[in-house]
Backbone of each chain as ProteinMPNN parsed JSONL, in Angstrom:
{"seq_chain_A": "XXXXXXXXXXXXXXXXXXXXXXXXXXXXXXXXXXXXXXXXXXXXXXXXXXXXXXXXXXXXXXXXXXXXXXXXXXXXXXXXXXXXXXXXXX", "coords_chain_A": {"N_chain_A": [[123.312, 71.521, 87.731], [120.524, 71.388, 88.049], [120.189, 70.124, 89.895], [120.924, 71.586, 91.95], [118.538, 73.27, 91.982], [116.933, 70.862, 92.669], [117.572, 70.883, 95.045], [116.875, 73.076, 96.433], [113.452, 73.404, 96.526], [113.477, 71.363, 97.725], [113.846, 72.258, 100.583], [111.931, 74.056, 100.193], [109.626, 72.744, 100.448], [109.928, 71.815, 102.917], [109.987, 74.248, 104.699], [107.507, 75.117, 104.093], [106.023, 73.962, 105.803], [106.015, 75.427, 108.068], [103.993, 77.649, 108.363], [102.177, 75.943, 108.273], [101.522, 75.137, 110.631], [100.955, 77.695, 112.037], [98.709, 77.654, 110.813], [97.19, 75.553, 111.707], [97.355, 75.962, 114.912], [96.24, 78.542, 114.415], [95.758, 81.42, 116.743], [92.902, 82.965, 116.132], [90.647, 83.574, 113.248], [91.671, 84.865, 110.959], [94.248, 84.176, 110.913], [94.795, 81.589, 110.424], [93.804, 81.975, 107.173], [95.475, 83.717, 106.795], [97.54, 82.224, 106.69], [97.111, 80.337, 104.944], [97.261, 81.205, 102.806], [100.06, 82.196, 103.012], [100.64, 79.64, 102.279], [99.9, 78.985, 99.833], [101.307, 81.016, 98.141], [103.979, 80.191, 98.573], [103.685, 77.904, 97.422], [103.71, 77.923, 94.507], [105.824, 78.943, 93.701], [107.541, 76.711, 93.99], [106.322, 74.695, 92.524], [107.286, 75.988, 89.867], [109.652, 75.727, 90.466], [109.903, 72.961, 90.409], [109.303, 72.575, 87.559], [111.338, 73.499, 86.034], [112.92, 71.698, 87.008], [111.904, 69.102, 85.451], [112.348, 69.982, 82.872], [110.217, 71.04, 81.458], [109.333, 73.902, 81.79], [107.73, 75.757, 79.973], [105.256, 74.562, 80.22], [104.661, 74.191, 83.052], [104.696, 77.008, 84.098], [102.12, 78.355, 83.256], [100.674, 76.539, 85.06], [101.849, 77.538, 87.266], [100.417, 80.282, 87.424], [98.242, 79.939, 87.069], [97.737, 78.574, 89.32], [98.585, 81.248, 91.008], [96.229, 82.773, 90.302], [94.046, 81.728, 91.236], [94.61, 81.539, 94.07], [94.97, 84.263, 94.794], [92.04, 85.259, 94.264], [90.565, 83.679, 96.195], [91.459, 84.427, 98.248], [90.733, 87.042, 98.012], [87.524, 86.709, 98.546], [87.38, 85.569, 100.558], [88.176, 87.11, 102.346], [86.083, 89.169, 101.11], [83.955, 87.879, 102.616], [84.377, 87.202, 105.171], [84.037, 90.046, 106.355], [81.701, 90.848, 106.142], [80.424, 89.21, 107.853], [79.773, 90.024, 110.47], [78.437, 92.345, 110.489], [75.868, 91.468, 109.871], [75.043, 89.981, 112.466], [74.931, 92.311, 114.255]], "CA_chain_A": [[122.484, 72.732, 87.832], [118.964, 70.761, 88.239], [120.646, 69.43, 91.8], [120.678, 72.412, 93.079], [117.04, 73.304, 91.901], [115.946, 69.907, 93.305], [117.644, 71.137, 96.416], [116.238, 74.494, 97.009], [112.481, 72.888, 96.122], [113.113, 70.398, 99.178], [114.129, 72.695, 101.573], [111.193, 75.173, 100.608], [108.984, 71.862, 101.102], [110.211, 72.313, 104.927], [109.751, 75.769, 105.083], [105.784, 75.264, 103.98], [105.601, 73.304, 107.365], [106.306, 76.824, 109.472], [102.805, 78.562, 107.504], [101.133, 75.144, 108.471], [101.693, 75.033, 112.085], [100.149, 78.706, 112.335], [97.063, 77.138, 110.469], [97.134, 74.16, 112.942], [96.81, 76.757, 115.851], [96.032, 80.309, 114.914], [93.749, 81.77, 117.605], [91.854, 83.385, 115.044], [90.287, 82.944, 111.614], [92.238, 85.545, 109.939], [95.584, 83.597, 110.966], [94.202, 80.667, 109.585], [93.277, 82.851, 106.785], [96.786, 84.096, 106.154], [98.687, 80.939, 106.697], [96.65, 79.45, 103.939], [97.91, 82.252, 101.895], [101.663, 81.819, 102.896], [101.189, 77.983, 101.811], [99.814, 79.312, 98.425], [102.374, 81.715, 97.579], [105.389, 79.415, 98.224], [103.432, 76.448, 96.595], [103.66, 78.659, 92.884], [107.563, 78.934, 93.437], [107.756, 75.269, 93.892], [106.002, 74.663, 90.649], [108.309, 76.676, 88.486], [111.291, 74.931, 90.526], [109.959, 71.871, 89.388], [108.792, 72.836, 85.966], [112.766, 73.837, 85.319], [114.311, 69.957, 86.951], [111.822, 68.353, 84.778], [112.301, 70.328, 82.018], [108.826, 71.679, 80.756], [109.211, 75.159, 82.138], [106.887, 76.424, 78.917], [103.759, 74.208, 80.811], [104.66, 74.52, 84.18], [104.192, 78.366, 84.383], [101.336, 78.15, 83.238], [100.258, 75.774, 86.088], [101.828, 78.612, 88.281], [99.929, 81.488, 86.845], [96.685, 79.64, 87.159], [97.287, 78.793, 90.458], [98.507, 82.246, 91.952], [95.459, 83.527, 90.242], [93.538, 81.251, 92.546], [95.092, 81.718, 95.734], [94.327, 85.457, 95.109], [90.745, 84.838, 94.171], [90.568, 82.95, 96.949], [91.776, 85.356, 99.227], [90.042, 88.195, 97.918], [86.576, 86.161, 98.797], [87.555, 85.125, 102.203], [87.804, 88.357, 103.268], [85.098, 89.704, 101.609], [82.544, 87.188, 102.904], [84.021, 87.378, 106.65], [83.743, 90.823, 106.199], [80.822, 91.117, 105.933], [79.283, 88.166, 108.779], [79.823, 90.462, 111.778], [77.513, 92.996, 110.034], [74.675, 90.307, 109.842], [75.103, 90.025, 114.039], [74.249, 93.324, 114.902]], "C_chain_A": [[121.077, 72.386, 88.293], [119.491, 70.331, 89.458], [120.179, 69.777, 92.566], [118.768, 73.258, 93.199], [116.255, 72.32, 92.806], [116.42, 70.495, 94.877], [116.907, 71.941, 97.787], [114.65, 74.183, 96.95], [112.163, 71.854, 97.575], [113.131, 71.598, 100.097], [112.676, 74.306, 101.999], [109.958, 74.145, 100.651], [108.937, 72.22, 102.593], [109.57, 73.065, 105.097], [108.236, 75.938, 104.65], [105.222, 74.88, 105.576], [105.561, 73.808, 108.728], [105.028, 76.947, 109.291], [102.24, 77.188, 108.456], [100.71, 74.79, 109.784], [100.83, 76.143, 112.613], [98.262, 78.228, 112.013], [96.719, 76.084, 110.752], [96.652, 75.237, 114.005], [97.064, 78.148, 116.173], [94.796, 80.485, 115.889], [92.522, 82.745, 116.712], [91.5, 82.999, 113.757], [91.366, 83.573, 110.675], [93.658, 85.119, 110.066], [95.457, 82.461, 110.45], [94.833, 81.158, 107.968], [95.054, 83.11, 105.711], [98.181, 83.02, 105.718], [98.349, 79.97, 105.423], [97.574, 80.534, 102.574], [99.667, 82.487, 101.627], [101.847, 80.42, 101.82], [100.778, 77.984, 100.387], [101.085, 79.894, 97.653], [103.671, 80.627, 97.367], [105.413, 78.338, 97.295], [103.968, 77.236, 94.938], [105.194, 78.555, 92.513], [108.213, 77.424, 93.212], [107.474, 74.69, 92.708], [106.947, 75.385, 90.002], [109.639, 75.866, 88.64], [111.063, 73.779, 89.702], [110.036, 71.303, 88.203], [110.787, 72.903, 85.265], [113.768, 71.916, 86.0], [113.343, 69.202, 85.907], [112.336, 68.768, 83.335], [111.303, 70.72, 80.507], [108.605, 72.855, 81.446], [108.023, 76.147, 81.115], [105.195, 76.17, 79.427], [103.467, 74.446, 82.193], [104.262, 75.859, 84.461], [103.054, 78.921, 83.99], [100.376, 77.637, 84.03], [100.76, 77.074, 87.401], [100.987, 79.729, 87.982], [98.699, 80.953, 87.601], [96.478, 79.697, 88.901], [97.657, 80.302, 91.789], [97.165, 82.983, 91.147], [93.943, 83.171, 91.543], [93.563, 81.051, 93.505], [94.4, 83.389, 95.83], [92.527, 86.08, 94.662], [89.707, 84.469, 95.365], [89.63, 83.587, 98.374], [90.88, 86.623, 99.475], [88.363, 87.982, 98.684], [86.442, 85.784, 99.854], [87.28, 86.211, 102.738], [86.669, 89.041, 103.357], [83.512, 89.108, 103.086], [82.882, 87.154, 104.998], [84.246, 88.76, 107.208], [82.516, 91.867, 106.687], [79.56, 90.251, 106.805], [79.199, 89.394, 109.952], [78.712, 91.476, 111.445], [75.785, 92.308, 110.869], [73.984, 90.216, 111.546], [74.437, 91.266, 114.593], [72.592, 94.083, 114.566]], "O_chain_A": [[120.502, 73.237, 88.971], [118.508, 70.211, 90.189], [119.475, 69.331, 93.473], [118.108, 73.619, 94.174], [115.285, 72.622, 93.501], [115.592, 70.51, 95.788], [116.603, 71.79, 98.97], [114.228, 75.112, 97.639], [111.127, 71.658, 98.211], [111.966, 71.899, 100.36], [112.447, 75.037, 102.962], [108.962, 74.795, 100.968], [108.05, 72.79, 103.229], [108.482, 72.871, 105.639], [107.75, 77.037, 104.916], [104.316, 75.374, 106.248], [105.321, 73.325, 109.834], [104.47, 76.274, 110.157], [101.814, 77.56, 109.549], [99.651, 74.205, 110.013], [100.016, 75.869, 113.495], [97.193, 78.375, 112.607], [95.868, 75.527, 110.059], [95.436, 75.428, 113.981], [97.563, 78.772, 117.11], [93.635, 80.078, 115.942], [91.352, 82.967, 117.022], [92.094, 82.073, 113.205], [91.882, 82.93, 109.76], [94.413, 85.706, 109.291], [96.435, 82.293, 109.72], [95.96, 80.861, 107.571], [95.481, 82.821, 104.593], [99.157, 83.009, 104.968], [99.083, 79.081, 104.99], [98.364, 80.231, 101.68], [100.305, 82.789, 100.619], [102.703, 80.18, 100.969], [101.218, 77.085, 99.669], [101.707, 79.325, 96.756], [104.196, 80.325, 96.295], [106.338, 77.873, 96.63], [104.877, 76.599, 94.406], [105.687, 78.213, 91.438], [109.132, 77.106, 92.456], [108.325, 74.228, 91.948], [107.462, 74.52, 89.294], [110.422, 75.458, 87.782], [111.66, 73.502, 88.661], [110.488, 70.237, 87.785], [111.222, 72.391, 84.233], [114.749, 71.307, 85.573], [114.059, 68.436, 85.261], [112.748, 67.853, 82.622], [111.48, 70.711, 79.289], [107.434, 72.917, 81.819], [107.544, 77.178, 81.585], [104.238, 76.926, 79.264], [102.364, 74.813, 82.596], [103.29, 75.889, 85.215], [102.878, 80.082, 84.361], [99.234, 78.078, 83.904], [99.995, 77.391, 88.312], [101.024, 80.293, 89.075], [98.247, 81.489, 88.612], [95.684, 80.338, 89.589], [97.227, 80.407, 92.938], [97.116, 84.141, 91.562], [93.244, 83.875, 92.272], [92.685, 80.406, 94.078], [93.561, 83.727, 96.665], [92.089, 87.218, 94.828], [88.526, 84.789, 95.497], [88.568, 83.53, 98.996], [90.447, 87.106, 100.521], [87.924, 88.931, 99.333], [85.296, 85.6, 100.263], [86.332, 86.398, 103.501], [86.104, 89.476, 104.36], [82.706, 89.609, 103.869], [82.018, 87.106, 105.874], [84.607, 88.848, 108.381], [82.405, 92.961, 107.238], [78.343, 90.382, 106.673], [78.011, 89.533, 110.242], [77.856, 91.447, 112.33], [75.053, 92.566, 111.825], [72.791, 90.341, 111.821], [73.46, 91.187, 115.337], [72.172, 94.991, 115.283]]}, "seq_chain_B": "XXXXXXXXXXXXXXXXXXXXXXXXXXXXXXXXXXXXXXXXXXXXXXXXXXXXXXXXXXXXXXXXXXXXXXXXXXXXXXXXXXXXXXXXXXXXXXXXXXXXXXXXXXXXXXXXXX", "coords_chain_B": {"N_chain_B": [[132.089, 82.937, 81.44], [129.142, 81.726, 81.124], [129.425, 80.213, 83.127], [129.295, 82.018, 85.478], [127.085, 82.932, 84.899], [125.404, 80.666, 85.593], [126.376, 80.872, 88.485], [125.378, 83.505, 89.183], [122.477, 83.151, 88.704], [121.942, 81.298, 91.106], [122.051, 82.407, 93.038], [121.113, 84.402, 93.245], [118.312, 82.717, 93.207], [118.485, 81.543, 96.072], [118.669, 83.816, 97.854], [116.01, 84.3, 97.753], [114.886, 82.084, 98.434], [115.668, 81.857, 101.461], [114.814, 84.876, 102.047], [111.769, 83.899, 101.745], [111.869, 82.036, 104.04], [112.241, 83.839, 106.088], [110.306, 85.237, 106.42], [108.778, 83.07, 106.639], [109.205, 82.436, 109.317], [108.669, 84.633, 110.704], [105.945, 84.792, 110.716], [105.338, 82.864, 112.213], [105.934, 83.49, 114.896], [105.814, 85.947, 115.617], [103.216, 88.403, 117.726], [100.791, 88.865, 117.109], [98.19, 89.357, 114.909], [97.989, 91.373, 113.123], [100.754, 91.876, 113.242], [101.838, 89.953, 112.039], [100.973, 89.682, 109.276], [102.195, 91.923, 108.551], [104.774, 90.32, 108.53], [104.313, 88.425, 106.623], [103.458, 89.231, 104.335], [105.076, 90.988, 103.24], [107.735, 89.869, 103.081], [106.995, 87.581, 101.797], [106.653, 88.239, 99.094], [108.617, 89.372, 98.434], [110.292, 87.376, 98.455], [109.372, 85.436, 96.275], [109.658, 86.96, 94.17], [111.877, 87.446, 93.796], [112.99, 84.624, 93.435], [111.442, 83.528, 90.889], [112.737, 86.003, 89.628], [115.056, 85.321, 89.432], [115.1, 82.668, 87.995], [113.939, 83.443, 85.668], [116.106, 84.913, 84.959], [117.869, 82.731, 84.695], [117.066, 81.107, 82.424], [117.36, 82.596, 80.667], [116.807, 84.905, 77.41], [113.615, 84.471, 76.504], [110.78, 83.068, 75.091], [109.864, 81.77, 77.905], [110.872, 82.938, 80.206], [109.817, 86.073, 79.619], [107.167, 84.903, 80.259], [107.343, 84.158, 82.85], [107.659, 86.904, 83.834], [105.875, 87.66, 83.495], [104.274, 86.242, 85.569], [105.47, 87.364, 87.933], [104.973, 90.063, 87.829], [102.136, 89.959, 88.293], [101.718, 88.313, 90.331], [103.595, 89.999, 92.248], [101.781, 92.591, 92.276], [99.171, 91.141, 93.244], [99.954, 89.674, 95.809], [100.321, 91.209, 97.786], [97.878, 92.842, 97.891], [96.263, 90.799, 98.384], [96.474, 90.041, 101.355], [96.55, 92.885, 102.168], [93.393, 92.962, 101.949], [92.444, 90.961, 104.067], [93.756, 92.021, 106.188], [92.449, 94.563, 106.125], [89.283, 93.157, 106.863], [89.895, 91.89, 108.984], [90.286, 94.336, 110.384], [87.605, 95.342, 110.239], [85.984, 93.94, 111.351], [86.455, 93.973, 113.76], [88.817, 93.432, 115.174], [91.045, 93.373, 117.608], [94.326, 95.42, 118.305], [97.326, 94.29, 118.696], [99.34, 95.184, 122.009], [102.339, 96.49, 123.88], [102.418, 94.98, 127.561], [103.108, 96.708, 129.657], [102.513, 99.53, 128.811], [99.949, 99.614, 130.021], [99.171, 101.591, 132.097], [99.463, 103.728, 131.469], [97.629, 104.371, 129.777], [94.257, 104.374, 129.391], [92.6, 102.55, 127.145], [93.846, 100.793, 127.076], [93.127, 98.397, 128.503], [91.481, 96.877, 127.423], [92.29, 95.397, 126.28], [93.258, 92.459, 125.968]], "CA_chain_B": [[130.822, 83.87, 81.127], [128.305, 80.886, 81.347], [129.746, 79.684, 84.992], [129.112, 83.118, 86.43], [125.61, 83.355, 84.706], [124.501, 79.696, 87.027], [126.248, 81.522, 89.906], [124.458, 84.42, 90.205], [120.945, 82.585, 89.102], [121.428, 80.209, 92.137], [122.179, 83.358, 94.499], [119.14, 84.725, 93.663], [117.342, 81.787, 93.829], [118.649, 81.353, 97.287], [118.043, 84.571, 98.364], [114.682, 84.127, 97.721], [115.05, 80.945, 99.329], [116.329, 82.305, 102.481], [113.406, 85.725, 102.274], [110.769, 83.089, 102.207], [111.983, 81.226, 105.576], [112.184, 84.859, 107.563], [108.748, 85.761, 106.635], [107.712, 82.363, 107.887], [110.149, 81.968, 111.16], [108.04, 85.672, 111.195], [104.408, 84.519, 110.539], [104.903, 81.904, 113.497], [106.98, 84.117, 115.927], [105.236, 87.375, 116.076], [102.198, 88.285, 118.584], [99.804, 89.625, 116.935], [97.393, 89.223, 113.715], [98.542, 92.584, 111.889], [102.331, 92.167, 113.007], [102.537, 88.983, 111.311], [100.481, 90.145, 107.991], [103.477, 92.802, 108.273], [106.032, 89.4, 108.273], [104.432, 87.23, 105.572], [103.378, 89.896, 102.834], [106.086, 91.728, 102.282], [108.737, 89.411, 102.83], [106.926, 86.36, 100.937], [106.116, 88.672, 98.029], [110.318, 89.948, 97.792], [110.868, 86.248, 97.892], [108.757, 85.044, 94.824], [110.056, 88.022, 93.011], [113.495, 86.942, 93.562], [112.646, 83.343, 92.778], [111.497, 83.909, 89.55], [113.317, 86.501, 88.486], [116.268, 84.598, 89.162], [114.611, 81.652, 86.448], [113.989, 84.289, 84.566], [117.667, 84.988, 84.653], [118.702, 82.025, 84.455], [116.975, 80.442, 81.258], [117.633, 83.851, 79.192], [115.389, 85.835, 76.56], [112.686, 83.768, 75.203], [108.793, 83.278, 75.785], [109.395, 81.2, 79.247], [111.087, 84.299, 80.955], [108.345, 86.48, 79.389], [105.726, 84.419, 80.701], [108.156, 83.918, 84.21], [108.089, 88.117, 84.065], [104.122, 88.443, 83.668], [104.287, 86.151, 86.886], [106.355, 87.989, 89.278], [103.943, 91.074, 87.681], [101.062, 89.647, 88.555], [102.125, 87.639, 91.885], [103.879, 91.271, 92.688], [100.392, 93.31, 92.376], [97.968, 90.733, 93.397], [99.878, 89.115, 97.024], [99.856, 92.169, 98.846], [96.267, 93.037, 97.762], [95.095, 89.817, 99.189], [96.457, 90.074, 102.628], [95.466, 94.062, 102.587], [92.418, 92.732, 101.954], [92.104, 90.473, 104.945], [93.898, 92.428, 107.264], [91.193, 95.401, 106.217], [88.596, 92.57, 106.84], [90.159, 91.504, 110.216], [90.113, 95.299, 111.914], [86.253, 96.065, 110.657], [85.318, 93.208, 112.236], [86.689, 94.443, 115.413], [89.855, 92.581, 115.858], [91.899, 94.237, 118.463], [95.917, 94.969, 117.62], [97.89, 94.129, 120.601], [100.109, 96.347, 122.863], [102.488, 95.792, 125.177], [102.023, 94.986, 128.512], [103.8, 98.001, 130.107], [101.657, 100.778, 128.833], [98.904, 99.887, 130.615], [98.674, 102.27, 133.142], [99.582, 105.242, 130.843], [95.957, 105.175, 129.115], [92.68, 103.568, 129.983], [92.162, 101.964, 126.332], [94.85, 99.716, 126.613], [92.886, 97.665, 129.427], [90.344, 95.325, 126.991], [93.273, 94.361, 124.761], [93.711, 91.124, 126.227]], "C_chain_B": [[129.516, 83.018, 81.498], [128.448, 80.054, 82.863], [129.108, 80.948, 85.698], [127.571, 83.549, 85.738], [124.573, 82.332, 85.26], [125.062, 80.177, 88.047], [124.907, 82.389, 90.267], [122.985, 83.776, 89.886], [120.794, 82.135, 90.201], [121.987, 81.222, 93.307], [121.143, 83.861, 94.532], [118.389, 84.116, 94.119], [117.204, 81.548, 95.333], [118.555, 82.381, 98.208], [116.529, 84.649, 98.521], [114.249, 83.117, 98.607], [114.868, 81.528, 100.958], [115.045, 83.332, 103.025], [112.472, 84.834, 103.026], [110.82, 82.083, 103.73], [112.222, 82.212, 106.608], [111.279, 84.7, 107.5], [107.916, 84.353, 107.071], [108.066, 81.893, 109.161], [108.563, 83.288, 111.575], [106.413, 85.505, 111.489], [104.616, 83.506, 112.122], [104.947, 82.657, 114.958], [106.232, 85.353, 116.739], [103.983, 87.172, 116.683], [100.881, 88.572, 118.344], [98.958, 89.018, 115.163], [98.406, 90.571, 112.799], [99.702, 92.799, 111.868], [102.571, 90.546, 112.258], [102.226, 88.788, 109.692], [101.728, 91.049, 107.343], [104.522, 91.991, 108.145], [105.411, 89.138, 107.073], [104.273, 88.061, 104.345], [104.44, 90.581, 102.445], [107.183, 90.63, 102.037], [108.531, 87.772, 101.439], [106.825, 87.142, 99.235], [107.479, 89.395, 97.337], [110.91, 88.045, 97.482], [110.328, 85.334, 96.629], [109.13, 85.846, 93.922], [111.492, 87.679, 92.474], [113.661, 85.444, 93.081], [112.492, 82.907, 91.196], [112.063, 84.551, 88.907], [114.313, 85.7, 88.365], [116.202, 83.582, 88.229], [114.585, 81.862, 85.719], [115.368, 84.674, 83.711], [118.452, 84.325, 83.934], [118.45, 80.768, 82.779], [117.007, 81.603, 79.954], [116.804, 84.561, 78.433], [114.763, 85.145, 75.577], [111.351, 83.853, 75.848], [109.013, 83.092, 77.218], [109.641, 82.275, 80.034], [109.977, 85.194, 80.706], [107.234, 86.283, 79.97], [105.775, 84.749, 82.689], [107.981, 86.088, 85.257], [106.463, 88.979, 84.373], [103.392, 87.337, 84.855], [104.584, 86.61, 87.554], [105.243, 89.632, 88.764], [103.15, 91.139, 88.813], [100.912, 88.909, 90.083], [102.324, 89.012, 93.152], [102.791, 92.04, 93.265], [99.165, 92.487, 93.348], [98.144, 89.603, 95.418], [99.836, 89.925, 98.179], [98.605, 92.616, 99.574], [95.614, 92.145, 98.584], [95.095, 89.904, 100.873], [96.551, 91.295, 102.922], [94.159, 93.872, 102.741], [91.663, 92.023, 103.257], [92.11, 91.114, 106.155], [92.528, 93.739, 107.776], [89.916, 94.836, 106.799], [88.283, 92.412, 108.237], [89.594, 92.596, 111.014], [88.584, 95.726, 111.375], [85.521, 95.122, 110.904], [85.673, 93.067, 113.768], [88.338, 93.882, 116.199], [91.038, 93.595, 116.886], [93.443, 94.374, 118.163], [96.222, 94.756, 118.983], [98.859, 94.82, 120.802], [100.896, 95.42, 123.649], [102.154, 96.199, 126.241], [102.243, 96.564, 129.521], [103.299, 99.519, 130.004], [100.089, 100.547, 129.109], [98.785, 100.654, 131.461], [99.0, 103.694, 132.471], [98.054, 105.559, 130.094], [94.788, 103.961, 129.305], [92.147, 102.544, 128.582], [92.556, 100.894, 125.898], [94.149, 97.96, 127.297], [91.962, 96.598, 128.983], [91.057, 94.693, 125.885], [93.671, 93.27, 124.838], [93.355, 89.957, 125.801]], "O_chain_B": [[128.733, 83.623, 82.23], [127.571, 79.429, 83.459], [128.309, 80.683, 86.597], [127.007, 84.55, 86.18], [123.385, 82.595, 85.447], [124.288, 80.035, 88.994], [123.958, 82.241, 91.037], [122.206, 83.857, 90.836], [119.682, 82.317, 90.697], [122.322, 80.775, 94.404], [120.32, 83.898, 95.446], [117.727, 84.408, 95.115], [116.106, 81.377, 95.861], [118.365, 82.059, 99.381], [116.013, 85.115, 99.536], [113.351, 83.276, 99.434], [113.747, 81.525, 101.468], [114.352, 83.031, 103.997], [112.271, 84.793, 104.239], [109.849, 81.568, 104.284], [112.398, 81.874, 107.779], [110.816, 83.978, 108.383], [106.82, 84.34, 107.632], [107.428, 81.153, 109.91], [107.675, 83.038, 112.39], [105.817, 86.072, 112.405], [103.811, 83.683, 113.036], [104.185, 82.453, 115.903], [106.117, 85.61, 117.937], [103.416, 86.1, 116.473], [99.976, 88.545, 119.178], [99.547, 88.182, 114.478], [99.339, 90.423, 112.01], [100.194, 93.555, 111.03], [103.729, 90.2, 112.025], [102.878, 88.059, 108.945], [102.158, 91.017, 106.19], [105.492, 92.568, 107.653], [106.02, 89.707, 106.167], [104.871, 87.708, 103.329], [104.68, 90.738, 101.248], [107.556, 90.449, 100.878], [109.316, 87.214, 100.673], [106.956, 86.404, 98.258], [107.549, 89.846, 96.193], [111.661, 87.626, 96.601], [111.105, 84.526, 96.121], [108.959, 85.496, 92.754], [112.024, 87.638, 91.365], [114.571, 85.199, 92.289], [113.217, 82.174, 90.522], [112.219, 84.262, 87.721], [114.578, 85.279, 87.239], [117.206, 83.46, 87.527], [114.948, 81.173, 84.766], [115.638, 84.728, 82.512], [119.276, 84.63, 83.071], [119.247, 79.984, 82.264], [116.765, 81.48, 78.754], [115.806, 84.891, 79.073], [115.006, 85.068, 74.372], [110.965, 84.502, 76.82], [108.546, 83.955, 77.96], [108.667, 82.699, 80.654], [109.087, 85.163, 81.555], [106.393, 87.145, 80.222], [104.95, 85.214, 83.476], [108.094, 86.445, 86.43], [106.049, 89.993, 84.934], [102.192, 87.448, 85.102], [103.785, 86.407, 88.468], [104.814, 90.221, 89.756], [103.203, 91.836, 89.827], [99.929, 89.085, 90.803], [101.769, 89.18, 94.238], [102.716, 92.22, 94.48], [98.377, 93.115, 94.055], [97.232, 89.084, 96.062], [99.453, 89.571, 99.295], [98.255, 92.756, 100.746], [94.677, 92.42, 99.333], [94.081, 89.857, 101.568], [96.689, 91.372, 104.143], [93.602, 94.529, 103.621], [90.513, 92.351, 103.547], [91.226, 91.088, 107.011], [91.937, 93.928, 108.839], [89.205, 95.7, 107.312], [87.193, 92.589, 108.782], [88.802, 92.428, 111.942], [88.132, 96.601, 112.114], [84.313, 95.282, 110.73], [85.275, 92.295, 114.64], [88.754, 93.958, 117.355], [91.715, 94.511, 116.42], [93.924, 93.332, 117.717], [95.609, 94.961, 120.031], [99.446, 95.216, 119.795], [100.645, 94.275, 124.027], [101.683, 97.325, 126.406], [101.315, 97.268, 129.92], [103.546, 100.442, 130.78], [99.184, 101.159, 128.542], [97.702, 100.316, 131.939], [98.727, 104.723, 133.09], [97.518, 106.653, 129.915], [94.892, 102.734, 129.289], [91.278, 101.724, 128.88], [92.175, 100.174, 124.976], [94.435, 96.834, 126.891], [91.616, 95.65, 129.688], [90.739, 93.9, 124.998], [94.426, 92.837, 123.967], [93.936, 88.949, 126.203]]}, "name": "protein", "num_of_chains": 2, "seq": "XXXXXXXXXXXXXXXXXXXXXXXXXXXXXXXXXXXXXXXXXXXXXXXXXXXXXXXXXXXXXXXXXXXXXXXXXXXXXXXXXXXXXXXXXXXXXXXXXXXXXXXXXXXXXXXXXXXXXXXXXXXXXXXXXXXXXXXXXXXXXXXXXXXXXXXXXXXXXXXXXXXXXXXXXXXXXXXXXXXXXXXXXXXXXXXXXXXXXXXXXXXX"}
């Protein structure tokens, strides 16, 4: 049963490496921006996979919590602050 | 009863699995800034739901599910928000959406979208 956990955990390793390619060469900031935000989200799922093959699922989600609170923290702050540069310009 | 309760956890899981690799074939694929906000938020935010719940599923009714349930909440509410937030960010800083090519000559506004 933990096999197939370790399995699905690799394969969404991979699948972080699509998100990272966009934030290698988005033509804009806000693709950047978002791709950082893909590679957050999936990272949180990865933690819990892991948290259940080691078998500390009680600490691990905890470690996910914290960090989707800081991806959307993050996020929320990115936007405002480039938001709010183009203002500044005119 | 206990065989068919690690099936369906690890179909979920793998659905979720599976979600999360459209919405990023979609984030790479698509042409635009706001059509690929339209790939990665919804679809990354059905695949963390399904991820977890399926953990949730699959370790039964105690605190960790609980905790697993006020993640997928809180993940639920708060991954959309962020990339509404940007995309709102993106168009009042002027970002243009893109069109296709083909209706350019039907309206004059289409012509600085390049």
């Amino acid at each position: 049963m933990d096999r197939v956990f370790i399995y699905i955990a690799t394969i969404l390793t991979i699948i972080i490496s699509i998100p990272f390619i966009r934030v290698l060469k988005g033509p804009t900031l806000f693709d950047r921006l978002l791709g950082v935000g893909a590679i957050g989200s999936k990272t949180i799922v990865i933690i819990c996979l892991i948290g259940f093959v080691i078998g500390r699922i009680d600490m691990f989600i905890d470690i996910a919590l914290t960090y989707a609170i800081l991806n959307f923290i993050g996020a929320i702050a990115m936007a405002k602050y480039f938001e709010f540069e183009r203002k500044e310009d005119e | 009863m206990s065989e068919f309760h690690h099936v369906a956890a690890i179909i979920i899981v793998a659905a979720g699995a599976f979600f999360m690799l459209i919405g990023s074939i979609g984030l790479l694929r698509l042409p635009d800034f706001y059509s690929r906000t339209h790939a990665t938020s919804k679809s990354d935010t059905l695949g963390i739901i399904l991820v977890l719940g399926g953990l949730a599923f699959y370790e039964g009714f105690n605190i960790n599910s609980a905790k697993l349930l006020i993640a997928i909440i809180f993940v639920g509410l708060a991954n959309p928000v962020g990339v509404h937030a940007l995309a709102r960010a993106a168009f009042k800083q002027g970002l243009k959406p893109w069109f296709k090519k083909d209706n350019s000559k039907n309206g004059e506004s289409n012509k600085d979208n390049k």
